[in-house]
N, CA, C and O atoms as a GROMACS GRO file, in nm:
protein
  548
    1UNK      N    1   7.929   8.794  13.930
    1UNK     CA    2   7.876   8.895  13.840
    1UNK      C    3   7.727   8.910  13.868
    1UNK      O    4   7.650   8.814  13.867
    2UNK      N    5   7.695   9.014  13.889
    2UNK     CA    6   7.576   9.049  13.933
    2UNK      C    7   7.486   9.164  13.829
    2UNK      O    8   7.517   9.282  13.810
    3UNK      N    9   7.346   9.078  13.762
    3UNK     CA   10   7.308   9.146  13.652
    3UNK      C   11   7.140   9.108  13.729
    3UNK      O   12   7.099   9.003  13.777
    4UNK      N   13   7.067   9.255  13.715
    4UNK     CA   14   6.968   9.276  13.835
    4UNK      C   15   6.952   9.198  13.966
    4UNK      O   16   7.008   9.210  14.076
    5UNK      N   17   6.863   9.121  13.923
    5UNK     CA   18   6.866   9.048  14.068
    5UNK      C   19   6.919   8.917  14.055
    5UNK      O   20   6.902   8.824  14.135
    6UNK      N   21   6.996   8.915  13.931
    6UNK     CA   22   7.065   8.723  13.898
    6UNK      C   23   7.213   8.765  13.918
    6UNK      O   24   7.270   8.864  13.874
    7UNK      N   25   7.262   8.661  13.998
    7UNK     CA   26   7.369   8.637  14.018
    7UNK      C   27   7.465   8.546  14.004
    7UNK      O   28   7.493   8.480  14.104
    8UNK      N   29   7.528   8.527  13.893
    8UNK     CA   30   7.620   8.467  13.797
    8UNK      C   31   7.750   8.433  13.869
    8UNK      O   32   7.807   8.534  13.910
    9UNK      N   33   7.828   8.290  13.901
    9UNK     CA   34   7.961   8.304  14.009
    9UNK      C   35   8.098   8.278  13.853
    9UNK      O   36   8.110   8.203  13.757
   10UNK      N   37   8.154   8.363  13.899
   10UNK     CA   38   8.271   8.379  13.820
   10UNK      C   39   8.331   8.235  13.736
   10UNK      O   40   8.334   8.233  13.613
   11UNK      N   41   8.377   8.114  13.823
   11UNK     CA   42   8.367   7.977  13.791
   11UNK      C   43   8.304   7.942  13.680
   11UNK      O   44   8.365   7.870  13.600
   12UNK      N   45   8.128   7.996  13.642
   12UNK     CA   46   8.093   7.935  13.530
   12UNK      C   47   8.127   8.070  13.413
   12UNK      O   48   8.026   8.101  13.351
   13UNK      N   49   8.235   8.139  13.381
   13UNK     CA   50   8.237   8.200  13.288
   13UNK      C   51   8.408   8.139  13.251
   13UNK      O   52   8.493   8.104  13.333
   14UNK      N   53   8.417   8.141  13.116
   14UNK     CA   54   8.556   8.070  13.088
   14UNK      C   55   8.652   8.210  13.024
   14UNK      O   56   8.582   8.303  12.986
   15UNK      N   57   8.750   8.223  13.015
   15UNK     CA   58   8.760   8.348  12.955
   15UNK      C   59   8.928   8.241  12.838
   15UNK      O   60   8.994   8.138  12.851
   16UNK      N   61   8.920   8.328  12.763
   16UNK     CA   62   9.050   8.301  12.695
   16UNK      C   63   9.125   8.422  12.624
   16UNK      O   64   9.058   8.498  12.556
   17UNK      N   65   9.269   8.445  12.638
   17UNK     CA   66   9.293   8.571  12.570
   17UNK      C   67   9.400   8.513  12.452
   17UNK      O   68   9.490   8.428  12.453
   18UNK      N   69   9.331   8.626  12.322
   18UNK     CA   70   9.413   8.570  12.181
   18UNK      C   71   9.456   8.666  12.140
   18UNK      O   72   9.403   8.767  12.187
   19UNK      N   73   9.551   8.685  12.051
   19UNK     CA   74   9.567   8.810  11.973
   19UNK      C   75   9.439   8.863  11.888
   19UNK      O   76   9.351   8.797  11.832
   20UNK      N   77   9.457   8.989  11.896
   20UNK     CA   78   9.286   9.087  11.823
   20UNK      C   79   9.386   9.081  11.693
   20UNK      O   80   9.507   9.062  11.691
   21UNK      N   81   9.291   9.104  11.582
   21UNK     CA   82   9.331   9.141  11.470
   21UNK      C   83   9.306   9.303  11.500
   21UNK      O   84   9.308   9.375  11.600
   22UNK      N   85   9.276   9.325  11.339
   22UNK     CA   86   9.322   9.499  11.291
   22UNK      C   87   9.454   9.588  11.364
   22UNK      O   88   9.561   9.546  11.407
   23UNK      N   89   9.408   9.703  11.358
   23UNK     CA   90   9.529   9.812  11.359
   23UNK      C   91   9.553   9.796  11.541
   23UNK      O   92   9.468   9.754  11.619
   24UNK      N   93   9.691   9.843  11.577
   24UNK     CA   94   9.755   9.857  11.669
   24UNK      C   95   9.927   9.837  11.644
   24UNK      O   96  10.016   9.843  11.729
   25UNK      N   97   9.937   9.816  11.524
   25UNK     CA   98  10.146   9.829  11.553
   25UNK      C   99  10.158   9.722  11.599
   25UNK      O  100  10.063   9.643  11.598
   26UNK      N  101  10.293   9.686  11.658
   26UNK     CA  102  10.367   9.572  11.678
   26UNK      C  103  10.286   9.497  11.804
   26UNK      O  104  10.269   9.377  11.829
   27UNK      N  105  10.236   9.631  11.881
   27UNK     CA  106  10.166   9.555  12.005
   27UNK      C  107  10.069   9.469  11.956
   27UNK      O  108  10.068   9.373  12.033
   28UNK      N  109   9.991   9.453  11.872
   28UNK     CA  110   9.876   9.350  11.822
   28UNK      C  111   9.932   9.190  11.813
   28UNK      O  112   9.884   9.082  11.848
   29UNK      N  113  10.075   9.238  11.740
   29UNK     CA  114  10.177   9.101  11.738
   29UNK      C  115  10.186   9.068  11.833
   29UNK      O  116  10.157   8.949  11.830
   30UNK      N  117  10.220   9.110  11.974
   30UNK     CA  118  10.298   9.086  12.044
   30UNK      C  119  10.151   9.008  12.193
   30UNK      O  120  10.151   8.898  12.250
   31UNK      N  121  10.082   9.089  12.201
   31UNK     CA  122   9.967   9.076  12.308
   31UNK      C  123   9.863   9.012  12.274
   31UNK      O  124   9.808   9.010  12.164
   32UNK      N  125   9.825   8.942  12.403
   32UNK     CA  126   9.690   8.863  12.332
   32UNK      C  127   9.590   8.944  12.458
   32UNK      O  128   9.563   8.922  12.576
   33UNK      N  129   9.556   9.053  12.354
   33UNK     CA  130   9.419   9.186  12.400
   33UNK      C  131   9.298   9.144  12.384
   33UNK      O  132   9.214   9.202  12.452
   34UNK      N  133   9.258   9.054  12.309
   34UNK     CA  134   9.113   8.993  12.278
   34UNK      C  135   9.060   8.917  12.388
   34UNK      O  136   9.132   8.855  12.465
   35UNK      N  137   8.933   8.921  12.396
   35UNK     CA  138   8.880   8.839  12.512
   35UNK      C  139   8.824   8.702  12.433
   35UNK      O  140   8.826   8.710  12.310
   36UNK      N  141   8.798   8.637  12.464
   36UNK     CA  142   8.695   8.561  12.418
   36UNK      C  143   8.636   8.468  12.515
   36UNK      O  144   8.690   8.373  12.571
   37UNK      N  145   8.519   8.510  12.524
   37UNK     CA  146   8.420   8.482  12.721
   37UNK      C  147   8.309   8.335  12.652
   37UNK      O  148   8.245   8.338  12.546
   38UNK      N  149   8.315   8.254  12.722
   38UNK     CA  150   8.232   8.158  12.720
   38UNK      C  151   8.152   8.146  12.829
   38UNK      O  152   8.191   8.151  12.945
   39UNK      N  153   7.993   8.122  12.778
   39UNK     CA  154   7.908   8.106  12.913
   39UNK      C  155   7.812   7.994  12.891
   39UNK      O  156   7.711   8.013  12.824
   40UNK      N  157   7.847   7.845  12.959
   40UNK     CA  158   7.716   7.755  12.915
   40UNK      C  159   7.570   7.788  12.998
   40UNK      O  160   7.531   7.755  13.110
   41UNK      N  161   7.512   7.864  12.897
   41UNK     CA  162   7.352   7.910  12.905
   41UNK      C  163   7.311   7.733  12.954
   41UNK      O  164   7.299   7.693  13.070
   42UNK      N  165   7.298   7.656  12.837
   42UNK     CA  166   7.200   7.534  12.893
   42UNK      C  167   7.236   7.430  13.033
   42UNK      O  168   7.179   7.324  13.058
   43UNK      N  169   7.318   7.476  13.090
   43UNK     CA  170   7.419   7.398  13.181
   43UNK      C  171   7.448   7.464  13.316
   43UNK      O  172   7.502   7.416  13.416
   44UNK      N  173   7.411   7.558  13.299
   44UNK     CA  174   7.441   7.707  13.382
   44UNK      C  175   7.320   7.665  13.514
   44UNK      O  176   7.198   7.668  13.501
   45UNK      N  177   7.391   7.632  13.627
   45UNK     CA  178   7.256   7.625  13.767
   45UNK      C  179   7.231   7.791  13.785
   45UNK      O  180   7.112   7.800  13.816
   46UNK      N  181   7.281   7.908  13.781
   46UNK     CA  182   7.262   8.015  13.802
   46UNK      C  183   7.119   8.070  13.727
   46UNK      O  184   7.073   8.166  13.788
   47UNK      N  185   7.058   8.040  13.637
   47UNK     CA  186   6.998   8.058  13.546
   47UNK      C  187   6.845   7.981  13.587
   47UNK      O  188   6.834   7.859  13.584
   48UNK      N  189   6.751   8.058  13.619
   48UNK     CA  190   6.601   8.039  13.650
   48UNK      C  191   6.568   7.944  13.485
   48UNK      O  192   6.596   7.991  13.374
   49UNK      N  193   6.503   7.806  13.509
   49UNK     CA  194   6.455   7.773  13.390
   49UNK      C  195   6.367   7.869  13.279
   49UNK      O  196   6.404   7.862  13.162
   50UNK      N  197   6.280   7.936  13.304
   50UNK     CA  198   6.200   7.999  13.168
   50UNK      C  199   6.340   8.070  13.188
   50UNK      O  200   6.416   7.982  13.147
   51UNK      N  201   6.395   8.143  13.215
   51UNK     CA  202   6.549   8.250  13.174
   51UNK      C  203   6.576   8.176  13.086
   51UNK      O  204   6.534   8.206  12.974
   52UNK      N  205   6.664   8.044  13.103
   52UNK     CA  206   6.701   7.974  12.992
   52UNK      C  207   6.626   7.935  12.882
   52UNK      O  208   6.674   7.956  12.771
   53UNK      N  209   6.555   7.901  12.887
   53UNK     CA  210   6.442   7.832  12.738
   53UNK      C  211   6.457   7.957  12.715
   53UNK      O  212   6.561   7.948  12.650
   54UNK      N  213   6.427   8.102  12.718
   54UNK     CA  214   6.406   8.214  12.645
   54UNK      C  215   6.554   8.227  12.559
   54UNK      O  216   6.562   8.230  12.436
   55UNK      N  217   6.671   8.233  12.656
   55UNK     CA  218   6.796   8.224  12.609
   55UNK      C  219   6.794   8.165  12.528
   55UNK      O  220   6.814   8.227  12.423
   56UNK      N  221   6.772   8.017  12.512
   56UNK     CA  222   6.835   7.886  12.401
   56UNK      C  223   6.731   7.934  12.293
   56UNK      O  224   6.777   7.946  12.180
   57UNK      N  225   6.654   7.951  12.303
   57UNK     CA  226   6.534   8.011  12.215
   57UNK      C  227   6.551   8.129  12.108
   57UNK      O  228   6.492   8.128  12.000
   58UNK      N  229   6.615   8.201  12.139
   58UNK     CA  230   6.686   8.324  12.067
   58UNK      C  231   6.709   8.320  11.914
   58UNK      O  232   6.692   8.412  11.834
   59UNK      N  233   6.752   8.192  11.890
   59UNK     CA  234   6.850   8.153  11.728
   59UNK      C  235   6.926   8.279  11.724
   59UNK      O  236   6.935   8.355  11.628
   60UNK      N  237   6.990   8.297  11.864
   60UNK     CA  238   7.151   8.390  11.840
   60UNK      C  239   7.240   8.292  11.780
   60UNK      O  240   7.249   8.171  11.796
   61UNK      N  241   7.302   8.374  11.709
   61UNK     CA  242   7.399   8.338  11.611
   61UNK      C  243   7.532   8.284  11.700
   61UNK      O  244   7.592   8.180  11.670
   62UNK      N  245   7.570   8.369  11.814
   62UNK     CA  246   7.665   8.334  11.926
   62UNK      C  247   7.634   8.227  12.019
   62UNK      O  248   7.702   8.225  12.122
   63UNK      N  249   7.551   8.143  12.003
   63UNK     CA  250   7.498   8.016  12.082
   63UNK      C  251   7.584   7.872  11.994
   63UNK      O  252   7.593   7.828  11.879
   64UNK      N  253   7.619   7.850  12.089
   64UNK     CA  254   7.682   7.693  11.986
   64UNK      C  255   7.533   7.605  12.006
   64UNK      O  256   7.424   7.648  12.045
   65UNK      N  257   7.568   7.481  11.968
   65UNK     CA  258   7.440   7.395  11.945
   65UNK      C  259   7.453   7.301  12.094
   65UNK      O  260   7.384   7.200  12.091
   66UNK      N  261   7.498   7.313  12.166
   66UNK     CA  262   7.523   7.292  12.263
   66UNK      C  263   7.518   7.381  12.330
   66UNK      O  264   7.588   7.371  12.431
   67UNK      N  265   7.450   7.492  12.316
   67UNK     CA  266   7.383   7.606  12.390
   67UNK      C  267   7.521   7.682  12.513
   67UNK      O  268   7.515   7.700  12.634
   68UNK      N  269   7.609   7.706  12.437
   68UNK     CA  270   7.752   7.800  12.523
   68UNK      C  271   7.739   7.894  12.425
   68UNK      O  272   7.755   7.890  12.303
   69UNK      N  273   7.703   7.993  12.518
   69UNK     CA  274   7.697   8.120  12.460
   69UNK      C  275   7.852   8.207  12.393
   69UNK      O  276   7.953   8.177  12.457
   70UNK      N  277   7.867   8.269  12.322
   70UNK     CA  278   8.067   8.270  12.259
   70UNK      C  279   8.072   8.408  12.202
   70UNK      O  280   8.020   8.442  12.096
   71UNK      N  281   8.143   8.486  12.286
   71UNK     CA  282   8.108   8.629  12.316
   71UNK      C  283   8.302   8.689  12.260
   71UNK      O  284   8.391   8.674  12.344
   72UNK      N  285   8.324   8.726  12.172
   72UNK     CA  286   8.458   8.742  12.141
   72UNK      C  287   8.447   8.940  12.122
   72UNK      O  288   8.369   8.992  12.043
   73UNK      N  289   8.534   9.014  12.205
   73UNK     CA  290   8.547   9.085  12.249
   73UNK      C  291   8.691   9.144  12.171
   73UNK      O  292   8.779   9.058  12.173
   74UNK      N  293   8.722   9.240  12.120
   74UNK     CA  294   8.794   9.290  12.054
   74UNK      C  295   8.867   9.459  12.031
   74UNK      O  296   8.980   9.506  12.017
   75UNK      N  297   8.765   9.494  12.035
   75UNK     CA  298   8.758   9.665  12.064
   75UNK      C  299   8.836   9.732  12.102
   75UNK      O  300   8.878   9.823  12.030
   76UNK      N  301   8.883   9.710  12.225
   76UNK     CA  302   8.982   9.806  12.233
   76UNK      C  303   9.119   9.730  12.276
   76UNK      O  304   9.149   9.611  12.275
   77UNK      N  305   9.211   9.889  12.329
   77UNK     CA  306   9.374   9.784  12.281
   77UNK      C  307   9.386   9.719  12.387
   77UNK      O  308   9.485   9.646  12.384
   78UNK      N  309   9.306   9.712  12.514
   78UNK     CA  310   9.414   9.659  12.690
   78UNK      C  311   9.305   9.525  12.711
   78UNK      O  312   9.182   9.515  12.711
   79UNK      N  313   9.409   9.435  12.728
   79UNK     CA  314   9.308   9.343  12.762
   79UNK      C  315   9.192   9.333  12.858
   79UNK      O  316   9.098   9.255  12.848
   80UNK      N  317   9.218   9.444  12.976
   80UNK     CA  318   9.095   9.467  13.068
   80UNK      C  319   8.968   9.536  13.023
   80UNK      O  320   8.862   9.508  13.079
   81UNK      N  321   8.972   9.616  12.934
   81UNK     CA  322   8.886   9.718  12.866
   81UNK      C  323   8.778   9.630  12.807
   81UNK      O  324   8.656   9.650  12.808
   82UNK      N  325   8.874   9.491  12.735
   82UNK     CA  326   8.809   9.368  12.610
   82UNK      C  327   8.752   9.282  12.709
   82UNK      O  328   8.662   9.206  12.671
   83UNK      N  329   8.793   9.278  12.846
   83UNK     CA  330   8.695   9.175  12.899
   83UNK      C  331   8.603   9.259  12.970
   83UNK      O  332   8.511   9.183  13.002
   84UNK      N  333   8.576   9.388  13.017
   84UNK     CA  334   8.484   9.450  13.044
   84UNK      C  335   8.383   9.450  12.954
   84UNK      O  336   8.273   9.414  12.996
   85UNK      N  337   8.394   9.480  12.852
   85UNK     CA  338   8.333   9.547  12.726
   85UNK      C  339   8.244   9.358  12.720
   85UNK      O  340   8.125   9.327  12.725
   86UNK      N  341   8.358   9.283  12.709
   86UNK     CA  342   8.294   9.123  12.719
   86UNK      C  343   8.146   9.067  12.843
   86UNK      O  344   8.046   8.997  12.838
   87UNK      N  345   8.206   9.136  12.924
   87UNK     CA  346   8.126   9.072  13.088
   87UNK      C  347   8.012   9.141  13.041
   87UNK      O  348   7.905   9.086  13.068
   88UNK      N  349   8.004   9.292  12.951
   88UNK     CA  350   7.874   9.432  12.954
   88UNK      C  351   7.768   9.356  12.834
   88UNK      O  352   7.647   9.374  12.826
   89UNK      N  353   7.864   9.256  12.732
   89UNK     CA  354   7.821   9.200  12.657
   89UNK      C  355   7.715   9.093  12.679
   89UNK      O  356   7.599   9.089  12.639
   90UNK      N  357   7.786   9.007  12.754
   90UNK     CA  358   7.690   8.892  12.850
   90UNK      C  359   7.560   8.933  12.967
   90UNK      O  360   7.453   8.879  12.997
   91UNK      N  361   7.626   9.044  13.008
   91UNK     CA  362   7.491   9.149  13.099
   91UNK      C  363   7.388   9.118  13.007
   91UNK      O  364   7.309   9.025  13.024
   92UNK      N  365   7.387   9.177  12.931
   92UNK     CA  366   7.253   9.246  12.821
   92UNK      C  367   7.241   9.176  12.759
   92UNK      O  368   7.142   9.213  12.696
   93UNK      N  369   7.282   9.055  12.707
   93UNK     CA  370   7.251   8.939  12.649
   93UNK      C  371   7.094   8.862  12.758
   93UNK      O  372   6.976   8.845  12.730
   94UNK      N  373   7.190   8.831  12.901
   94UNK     CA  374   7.109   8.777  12.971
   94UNK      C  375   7.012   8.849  13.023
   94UNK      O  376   6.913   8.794  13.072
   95UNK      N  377   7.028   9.015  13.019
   95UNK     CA  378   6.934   9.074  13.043
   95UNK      C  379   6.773   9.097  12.960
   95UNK      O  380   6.669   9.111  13.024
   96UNK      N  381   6.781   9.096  12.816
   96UNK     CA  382   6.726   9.032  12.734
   96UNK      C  383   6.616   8.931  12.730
   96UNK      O  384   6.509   8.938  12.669
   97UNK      N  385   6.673   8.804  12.832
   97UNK     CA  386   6.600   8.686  12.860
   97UNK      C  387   6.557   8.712  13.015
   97UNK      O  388   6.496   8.622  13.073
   98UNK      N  389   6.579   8.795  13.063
   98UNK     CA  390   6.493   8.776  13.217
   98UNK      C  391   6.368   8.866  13.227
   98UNK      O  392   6.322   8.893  13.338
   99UNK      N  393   6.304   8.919  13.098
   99UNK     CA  394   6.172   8.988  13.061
   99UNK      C  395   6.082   8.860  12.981
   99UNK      O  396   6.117   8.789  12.887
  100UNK      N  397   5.986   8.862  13.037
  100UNK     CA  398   5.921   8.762  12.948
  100UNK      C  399   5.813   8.858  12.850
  100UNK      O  400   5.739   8.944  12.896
  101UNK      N  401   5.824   8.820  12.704
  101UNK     CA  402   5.748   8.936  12.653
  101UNK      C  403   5.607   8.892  12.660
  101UNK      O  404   5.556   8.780  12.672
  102UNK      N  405   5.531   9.077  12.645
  102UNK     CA  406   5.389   9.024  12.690
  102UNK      C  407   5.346   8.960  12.535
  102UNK      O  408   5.386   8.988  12.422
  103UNK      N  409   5.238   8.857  12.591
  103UNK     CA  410   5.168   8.781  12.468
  103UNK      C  411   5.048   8.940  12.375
  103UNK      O  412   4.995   9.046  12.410
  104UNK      N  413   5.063   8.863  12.264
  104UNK     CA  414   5.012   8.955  12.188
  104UNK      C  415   4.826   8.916  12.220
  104UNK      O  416   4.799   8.803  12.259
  105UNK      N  417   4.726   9.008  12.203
  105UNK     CA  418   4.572   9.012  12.224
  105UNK      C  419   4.501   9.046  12.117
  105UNK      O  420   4.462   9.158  12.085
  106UNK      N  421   4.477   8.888  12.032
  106UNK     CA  422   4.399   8.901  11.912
  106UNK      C  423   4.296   9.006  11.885
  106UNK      O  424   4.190   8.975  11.940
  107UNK      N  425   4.288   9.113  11.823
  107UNK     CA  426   4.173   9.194  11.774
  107UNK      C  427   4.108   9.191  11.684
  107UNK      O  428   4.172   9.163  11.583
  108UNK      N  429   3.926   9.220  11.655
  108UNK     CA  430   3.878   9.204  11.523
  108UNK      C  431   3.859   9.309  11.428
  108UNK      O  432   3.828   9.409  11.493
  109UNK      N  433   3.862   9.333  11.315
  109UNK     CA  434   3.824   9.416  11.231
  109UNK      C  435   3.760   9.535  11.307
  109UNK      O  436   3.711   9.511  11.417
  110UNK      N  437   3.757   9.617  11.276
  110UNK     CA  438   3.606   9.731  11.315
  110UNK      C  439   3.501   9.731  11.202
  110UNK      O  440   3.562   9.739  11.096
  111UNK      N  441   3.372   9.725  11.182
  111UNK     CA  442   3.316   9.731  11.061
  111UNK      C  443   3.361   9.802  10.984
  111UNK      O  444   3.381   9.773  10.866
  112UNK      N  445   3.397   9.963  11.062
  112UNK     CA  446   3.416  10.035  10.901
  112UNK      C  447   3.512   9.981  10.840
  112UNK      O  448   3.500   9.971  10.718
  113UNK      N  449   3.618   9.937  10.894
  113UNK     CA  450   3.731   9.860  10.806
  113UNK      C  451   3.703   9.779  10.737
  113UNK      O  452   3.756   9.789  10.626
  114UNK      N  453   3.634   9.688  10.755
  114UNK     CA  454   3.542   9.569  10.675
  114UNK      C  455   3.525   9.679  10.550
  114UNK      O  456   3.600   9.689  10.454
  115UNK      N  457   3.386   9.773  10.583
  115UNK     CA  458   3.336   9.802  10.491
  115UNK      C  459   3.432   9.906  10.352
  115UNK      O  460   3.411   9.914  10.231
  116UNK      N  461   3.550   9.979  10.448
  116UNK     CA  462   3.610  10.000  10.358
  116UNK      C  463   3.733   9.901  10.242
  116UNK      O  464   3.774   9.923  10.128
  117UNK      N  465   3.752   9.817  10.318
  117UNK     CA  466   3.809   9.705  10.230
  117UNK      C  467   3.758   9.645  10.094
  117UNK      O  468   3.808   9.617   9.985
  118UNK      N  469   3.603   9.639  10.172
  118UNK     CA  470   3.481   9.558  10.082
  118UNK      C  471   3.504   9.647   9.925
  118UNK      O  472   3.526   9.613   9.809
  119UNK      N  473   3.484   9.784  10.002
  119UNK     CA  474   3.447   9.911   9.898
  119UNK      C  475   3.520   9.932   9.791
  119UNK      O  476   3.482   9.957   9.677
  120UNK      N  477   3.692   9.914   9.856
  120UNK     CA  478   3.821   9.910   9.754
  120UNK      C  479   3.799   9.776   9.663
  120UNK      O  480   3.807   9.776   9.540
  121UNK      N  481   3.779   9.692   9.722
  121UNK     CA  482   3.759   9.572   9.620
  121UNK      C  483   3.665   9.588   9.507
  121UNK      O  484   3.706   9.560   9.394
  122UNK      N  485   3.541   9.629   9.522
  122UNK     CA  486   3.434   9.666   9.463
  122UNK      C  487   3.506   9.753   9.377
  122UNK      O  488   3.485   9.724   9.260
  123UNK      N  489   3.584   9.848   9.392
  123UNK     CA  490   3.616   9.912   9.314
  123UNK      C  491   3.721   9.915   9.236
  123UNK      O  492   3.752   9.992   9.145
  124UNK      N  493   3.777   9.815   9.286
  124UNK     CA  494   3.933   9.754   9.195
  124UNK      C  495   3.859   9.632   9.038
  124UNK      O  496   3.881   9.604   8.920
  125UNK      N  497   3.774   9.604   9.145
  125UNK     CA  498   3.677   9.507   9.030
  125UNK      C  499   3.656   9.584   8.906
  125UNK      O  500   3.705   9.564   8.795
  126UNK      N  501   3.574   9.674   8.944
  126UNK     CA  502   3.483   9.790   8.815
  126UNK      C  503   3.604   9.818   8.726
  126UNK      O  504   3.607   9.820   8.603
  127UNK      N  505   3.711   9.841   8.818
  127UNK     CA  506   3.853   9.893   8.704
  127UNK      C  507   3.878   9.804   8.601
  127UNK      O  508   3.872   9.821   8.479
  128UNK      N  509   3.923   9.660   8.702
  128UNK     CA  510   3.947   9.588   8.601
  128UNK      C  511   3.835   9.523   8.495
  128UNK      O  512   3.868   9.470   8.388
  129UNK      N  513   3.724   9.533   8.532
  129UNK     CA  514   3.634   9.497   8.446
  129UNK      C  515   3.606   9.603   8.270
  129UNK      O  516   3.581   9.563   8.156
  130UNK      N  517   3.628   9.763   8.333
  130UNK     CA  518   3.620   9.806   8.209
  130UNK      C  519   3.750   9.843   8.152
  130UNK      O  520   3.759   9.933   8.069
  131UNK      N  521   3.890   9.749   8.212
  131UNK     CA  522   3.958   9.758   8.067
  131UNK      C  523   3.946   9.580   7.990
  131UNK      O  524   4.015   9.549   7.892
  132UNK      N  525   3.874   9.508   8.037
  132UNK     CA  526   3.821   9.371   7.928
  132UNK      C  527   3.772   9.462   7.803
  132UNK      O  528   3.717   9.572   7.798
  133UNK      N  529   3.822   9.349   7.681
  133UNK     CA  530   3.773   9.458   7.546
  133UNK      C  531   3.634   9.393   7.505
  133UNK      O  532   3.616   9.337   7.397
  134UNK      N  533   3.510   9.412   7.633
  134UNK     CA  534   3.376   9.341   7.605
  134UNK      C  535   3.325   9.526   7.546
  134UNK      O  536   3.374   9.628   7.595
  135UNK      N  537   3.256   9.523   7.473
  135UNK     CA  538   3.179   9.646   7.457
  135UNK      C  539   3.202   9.740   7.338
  135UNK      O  540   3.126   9.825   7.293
  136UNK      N  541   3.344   9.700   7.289
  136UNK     CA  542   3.396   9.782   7.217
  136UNK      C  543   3.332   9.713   7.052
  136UNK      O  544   3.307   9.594   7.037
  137UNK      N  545   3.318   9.795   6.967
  137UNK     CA  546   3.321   9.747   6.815
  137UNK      C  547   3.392   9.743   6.727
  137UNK      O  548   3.355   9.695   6.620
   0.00000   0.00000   0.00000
């Protein structure tokens, strides 16, 4: 499986087929159309180290704690469609982690911002100062 320039060998993906729930008629009973694709991210030699730390890093919900990624595929009725739709799933998952995002570049205030902040305060003050019941007789 080939996702830009990483190349994934079939061997480390596990596949299992189960029956899908919801609608389809007797065929739902009868076929096991569901995919359900396993990929060990932390275990995986295919996988450039920062790729992975970004991967395991994620707190995806589809990561076991043992870092196998668990991709269950359902959608449509033929089982080839559910493991396509599965493999397009794992693409863009791992595609995801082979961008490293750019670091963010601390900026400071501009004065006028300062000064308009200052100004609102100053003036939230005065508010609350003349509803205190100092003044009244």
């Amino acid at each position: 499986m080939q996702i830009g320039r990483l190349a994934i060998d079939d061997d480390e993906l596990i596949e299992r087929f189960v029956r899908a729930s919801g609608p389809g008629g007797q065929n739902v009973n009868k076929v096991a159309t569901a995919v359900e694709l396993r990929f060990d991210v932390a275990g995986s030699p295919s996988l450039p180290e920062p790729v992975r730390a970004r991967l395991l890093a994620k707190r995806d919900r589809r990561v076991t704690g043992d870092g196998v990624l668990v991709l269950s595929a359902q959608r449509f009725r033929t089982q080839e469609r559910n493991r396509e739709d599965a493999r397009a799933r794992l693409a863009a998952f791992i595609e995801s982690g082979l961008h490293a995002p750019t670091p963010r570049i601390a900026t400071k205030p501009t004065r006028g911002s300062k000064e308009r902040r200052l100004g609102e305060k100053r003036g939230r003050a005065s508010i609350k100062q003349g509803r205190s019941g100092r003044g009244w007789e």
